[in-house]
C-alpha positions as CSV (number, residue, x, y, z in Angstrom):
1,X,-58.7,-107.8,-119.2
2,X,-60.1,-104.7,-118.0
3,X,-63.5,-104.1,-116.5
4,X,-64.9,-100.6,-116.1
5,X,-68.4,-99.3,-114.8
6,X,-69.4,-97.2,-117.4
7,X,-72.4,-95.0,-116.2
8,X,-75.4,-96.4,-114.0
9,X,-76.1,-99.7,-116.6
10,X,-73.5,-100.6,-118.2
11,X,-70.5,-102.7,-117.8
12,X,-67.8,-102.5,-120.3
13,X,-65.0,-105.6,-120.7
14,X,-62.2,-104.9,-122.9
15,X,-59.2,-107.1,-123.9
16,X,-58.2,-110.1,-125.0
17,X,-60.2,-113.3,-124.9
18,X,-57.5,-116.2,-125.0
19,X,-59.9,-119.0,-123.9
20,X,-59.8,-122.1,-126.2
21,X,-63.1,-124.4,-126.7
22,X,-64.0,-127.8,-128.1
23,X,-67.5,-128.6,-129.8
24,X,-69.2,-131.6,-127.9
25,X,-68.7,-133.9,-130.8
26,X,-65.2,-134.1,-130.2
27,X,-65.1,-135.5,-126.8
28,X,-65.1,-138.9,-125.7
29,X,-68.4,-140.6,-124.9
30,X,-68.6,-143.9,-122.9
31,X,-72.4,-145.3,-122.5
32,X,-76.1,-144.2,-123.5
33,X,-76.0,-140.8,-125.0
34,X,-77.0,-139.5,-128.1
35,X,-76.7,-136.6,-130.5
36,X,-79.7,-133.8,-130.4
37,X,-79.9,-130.8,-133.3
38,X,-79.8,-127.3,-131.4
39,X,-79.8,-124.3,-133.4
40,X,-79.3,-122.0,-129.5
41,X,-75.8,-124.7,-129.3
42,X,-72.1,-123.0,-129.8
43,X,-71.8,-126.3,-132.7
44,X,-75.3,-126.8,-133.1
45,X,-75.7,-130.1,-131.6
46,X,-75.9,-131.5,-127.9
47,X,-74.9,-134.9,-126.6
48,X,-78.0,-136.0,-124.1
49,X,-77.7,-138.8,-121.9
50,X,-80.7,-139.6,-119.0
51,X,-79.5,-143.1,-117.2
52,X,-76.4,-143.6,-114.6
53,X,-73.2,-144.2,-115.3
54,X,-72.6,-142.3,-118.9
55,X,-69.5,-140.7,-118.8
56,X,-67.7,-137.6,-121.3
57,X,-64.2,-137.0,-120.7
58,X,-61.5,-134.0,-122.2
59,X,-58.1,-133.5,-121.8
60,X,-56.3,-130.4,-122.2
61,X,-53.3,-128.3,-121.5
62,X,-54.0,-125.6,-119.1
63,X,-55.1,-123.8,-115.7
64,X,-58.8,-123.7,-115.8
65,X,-61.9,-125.0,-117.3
66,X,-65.4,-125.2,-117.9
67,X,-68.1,-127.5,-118.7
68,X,-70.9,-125.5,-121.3
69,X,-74.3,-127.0,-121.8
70,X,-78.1,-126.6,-121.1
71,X,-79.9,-126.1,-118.2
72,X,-83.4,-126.9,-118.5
73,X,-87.0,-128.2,-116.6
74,X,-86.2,-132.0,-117.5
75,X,-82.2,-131.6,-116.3
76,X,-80.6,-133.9,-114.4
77,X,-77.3,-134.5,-111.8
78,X,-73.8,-135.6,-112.8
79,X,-70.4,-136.1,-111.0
80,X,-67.0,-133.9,-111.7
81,X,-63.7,-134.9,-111.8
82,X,-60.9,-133.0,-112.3
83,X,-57.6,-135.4,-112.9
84,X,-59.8,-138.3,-111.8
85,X,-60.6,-136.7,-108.5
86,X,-64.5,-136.7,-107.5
87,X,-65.1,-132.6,-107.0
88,X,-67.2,-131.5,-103.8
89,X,-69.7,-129.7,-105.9
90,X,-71.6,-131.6,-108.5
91,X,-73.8,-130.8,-111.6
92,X,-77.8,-129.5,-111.6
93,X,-78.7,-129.3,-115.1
94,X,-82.4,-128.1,-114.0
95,X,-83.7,-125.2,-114.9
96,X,-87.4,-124.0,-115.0
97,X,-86.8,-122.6,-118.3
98,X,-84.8,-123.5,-121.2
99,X,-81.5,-122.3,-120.7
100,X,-78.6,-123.0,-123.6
101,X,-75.0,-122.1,-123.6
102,X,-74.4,-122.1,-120.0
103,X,-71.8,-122.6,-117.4
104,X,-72.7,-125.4,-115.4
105,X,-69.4,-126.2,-113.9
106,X,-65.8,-124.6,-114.0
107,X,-62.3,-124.8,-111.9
108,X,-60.2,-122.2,-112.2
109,X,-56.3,-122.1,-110.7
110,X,-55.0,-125.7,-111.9
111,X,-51.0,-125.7,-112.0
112,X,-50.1,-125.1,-115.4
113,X,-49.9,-128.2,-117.4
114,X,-52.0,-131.3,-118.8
115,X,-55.3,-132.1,-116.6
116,X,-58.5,-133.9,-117.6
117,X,-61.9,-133.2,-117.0
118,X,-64.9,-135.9,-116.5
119,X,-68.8,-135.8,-116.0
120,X,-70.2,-138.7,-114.7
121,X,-74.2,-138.9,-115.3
122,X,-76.1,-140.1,-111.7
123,X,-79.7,-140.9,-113.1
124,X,-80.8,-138.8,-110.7
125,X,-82.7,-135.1,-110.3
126,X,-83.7,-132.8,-108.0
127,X,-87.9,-132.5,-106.6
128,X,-88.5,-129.9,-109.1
129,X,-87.4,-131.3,-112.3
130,X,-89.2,-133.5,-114.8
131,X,-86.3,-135.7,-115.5
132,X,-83.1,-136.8,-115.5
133,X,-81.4,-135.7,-118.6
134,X,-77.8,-134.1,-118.9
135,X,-76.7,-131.9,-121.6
136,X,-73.2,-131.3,-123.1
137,X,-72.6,-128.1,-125.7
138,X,-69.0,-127.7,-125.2
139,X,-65.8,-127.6,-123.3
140,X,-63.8,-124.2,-122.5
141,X,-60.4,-124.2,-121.6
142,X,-57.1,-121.7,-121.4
143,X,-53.8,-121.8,-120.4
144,X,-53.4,-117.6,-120.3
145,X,-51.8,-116.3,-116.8
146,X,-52.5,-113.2,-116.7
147,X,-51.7,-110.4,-114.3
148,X,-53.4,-109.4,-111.8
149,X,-54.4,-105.8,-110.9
150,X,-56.6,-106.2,-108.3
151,X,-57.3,-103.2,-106.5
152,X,-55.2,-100.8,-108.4
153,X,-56.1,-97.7,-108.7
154,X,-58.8,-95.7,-106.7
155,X,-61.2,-96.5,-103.6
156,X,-62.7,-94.4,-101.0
157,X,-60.1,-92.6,-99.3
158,X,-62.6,-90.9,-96.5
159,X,-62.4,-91.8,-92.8
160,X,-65.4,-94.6,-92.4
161,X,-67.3,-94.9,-89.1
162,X,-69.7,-97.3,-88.1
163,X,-72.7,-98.3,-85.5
164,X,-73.8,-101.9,-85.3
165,X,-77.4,-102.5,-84.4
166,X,-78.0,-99.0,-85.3
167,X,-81.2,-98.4,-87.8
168,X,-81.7,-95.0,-87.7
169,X,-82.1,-93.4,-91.3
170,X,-80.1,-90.6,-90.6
171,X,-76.1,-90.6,-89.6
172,X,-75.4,-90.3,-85.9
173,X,-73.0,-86.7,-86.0
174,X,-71.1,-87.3,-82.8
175,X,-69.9,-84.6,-80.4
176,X,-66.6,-83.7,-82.8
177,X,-68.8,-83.1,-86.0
178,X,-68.1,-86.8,-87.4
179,X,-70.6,-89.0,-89.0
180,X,-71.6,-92.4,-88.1
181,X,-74.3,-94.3,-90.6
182,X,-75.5,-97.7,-89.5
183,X,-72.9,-100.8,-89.9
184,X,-74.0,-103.0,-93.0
185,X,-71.0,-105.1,-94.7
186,X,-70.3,-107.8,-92.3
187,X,-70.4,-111.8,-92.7
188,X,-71.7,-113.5,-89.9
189,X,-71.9,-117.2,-89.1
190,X,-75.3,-118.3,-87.0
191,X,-76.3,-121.6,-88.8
192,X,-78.8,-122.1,-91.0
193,X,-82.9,-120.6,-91.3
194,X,-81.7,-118.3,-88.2
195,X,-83.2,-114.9,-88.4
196,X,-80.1,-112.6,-87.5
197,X,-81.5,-109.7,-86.2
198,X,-83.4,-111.0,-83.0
199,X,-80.2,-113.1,-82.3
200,X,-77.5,-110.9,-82.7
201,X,-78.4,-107.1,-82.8
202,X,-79.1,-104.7,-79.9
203,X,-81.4,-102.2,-81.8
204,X,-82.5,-100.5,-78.8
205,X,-80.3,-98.5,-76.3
206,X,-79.3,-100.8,-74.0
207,X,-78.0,-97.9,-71.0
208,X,-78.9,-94.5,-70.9
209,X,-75.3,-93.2,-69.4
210,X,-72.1,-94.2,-70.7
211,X,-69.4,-93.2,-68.8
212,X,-65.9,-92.2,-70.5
213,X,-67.4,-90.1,-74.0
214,X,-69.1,-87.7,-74.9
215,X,-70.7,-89.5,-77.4
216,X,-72.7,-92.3,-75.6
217,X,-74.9,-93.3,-78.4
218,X,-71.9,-94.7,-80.1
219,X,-71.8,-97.3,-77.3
220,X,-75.6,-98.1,-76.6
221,X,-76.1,-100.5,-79.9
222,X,-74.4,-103.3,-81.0
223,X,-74.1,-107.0,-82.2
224,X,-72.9,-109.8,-80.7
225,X,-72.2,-113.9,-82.1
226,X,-69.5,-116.4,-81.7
227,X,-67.9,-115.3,-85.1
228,X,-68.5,-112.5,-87.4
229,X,-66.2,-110.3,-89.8
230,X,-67.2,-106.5,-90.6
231,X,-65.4,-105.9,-94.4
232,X,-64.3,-102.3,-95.3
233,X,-63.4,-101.0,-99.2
234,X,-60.7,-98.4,-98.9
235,X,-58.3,-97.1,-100.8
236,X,-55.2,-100.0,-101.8
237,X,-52.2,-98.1,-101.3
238,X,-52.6,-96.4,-98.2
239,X,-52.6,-97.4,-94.4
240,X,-55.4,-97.0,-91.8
241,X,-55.7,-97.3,-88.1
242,X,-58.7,-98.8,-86.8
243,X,-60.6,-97.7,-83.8
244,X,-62.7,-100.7,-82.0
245,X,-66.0,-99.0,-79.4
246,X,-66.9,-101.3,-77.1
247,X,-69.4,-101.0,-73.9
248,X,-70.7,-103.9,-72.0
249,X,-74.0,-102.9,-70.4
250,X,-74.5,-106.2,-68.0
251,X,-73.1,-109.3,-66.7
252,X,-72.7,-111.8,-69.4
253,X,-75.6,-114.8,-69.7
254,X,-72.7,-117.5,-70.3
255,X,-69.7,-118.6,-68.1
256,X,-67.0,-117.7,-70.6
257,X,-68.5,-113.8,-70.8
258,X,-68.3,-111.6,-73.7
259,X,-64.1,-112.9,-74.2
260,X,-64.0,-111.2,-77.4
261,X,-60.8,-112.2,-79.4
262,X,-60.4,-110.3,-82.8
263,X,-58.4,-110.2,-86.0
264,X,-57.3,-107.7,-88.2
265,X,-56.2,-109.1,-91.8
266,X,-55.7,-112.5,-90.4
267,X,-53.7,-111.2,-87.9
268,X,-54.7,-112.1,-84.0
269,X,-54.6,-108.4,-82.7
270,X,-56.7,-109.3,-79.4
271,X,-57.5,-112.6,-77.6
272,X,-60.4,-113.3,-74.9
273,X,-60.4,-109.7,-73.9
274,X,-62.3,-109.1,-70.8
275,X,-64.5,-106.0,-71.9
276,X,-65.7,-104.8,-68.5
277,X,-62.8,-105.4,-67.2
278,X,-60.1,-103.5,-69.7
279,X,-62.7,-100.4,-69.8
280,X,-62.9,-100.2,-65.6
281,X,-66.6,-101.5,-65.0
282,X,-69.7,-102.5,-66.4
283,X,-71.6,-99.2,-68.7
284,X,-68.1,-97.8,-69.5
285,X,-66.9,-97.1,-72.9
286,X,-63.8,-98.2,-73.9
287,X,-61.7,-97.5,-77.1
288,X,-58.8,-99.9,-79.0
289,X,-57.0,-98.9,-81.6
290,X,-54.6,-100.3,-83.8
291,X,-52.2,-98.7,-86.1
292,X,-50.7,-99.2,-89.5
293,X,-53.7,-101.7,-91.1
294,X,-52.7,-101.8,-94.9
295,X,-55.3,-103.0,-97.4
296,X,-55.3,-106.9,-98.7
297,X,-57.1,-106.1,-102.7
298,X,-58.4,-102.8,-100.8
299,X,-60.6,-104.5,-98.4
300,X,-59.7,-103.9,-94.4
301,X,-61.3,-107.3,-92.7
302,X,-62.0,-107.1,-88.7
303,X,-63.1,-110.2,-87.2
304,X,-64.4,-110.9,-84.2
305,X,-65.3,-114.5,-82.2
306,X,-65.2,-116.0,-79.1
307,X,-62.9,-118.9,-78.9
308,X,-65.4,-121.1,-76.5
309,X,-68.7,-121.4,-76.4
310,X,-69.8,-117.7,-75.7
311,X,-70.4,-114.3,-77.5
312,X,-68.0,-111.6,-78.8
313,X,-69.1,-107.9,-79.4
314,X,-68.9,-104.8,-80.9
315,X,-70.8,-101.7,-80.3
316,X,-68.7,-99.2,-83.2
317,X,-66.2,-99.0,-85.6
318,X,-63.8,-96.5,-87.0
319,X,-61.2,-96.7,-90.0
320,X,-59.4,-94.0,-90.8
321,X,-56.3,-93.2,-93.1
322,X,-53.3,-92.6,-91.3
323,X,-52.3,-93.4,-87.6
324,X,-54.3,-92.6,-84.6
325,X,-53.1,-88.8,-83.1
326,X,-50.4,-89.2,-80.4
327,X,-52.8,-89.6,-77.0
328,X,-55.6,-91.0,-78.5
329,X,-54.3,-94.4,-78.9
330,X,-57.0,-96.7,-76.9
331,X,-56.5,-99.2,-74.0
332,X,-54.8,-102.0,-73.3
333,X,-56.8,-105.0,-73.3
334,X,-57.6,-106.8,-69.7
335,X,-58.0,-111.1,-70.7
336,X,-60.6,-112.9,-69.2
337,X,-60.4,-115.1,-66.6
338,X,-62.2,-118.1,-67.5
339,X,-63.8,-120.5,-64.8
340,X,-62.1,-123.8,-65.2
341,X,-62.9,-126.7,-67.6
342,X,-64.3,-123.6,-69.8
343,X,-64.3,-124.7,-73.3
């Protein structure tokens, strides 16, 4: 299959479809359902079953599957199992409109061979819906493996440079003629309802002078948490070195400090890395860097945590193609000396 943005609306898939699908009256039924004319079904019909304990079960011979059927105001919840085994995520059949032909449930990357899938009605529905009803259209199936080409081709190939906490409009042009634009694509994990921005960011310059650069407002921002990624698209077939800013402005709130530990692709590159301390003081910039990064599916993944119960941070990031010139290869990271019984 091949899937190509064509223009700014539409999205063109070409290829072969080799998914095989059974109508719902050809599956095997145990307890109260019955059989419901739908002109908007794949077969025209839908098996509907509303009490507990109603159970429609398929085998087939493949790697993946999926459950089709309707979603609608009155839908209820059902159980999956995949070869017998109860899956973590169940079935919602509500909707507040009348939705037919839908995936409601798939699994995708079975080994190859025979496997069985089973929904198990629960009686039950969420707050919003006006009952408890479960609807089956069909069953999808395929046993294709096809290849992947993830990531081949193109991506941007341009040097990318980032400020976190930065919300200027306009890109901060440092003192070489280089671009920075406000840090956006990062995951970060603060619990739930949190409002990130309060907890994490520093949006205002936190120091007026930053020793070590001429460029001190790449240092006087940034975000700090216990664990966050930052994600860059780049180019799959080359290699990058990345360039981590960092500038602590004040002691840290919590006994284990800012011990920032950070991976690239996986890959522990830095562990509890006092940050005052490897750039020579408190309001001093300080550089890593790290050479020969290559591209997993054209995505470079940086992230940074603290292993304890404290903060790492980051004020700026650079990724560039290539390694880092001779002499501009960063510092060498000074740990942190934890207090004992830290943990």
């Amino acid at each position: 299959m091949t899937v190509r943005h064509d223009g700014c609306r539409d999205v063109v898939v070409e290829g072969d479809d080799p998914q095989e699908m059974v109508e719902d009256e050809r599956l095997r039924y145990e307890g109260a359902w019955s059989v419901q004319p739908c002109a908007e079904a794949s077969g025209k019909t839908l098996h509907v079953a509303s009490q507990g304990g109603a159970r429609v079960k398929f085998s087939f011979d493949g790697n993946q599957v999926r459950l089709i059927g309707r979603a609608g105001p009155d839908g209820g919840r059902a159980d999956v199992l995949v070869d017998g085994v109860k899956q973590l995520c169940g079935v919602d059949f509500w909707c507040p409109q009348v939705r037919d032909q839908q995936v409601l449930c798939y699994r995708n990357g079975l080994e190859q061979g025979n496997h069985s899938l089973e929904i198990v009605t629960l009686g039950t529905k969420n707050p919003m819906s006006a009952g408890t009803r479960v609807y089956v259209d069909a069953v999808q199936w395929s046993a294709a493996q096809g290849k992947s080409d993830l990531a081949e081709g193109g991506g941007p190939a341009d040097p990318q440079r980032v400020i976190f906490g930065y919300l200027s409009r306009q890109d901060y042009v440092d003192s070489t003629g280089n671009a920075w634009r406000p840090a956006t694509e990062f995951v970060f994990r603060i619990g739930s309802k949190a409002d990130l921005v309060p907890v994490a960011f520093w949006t205002d310059p936190r120091i007026k002078d930053v020793a070590g650069t001429p460029d001190p407002d790449l240092y006087r921002y940034g975000i700090r948490g216990s664990d966050f990624t930052a994600y860059f698209t780049v180019a799959p077939t080359q290699t990058y070195h990345v360039r981590l800013k960092f500038c602590q402005t004040e002691p840290p709130p919590q006994p284990g400090g800012y011990a920032t530990s950070v991976e690239i692709q996986d890959k522990p590159v830095v562990t509890d890395m006092d940050i005052a301390a490897t750039a020579g003081g408190l309001g001093k910039a300080v550089d890593l860097v790290f050479n020969g990064v290559r591209p997993q599916g054209g995505v470079i993944a940086i992230r940074f945590r603290h292993r304890f119960a404290g903060n790492a941070m980051i004020q700026a990031i650079e990724v560039e193609p290539g390694d880092c010139p001779t002499g501009a290869t960063g510092a060498t990271p000074v740990p942190f000396q934890f207090p004992p019984g830290t943990n």
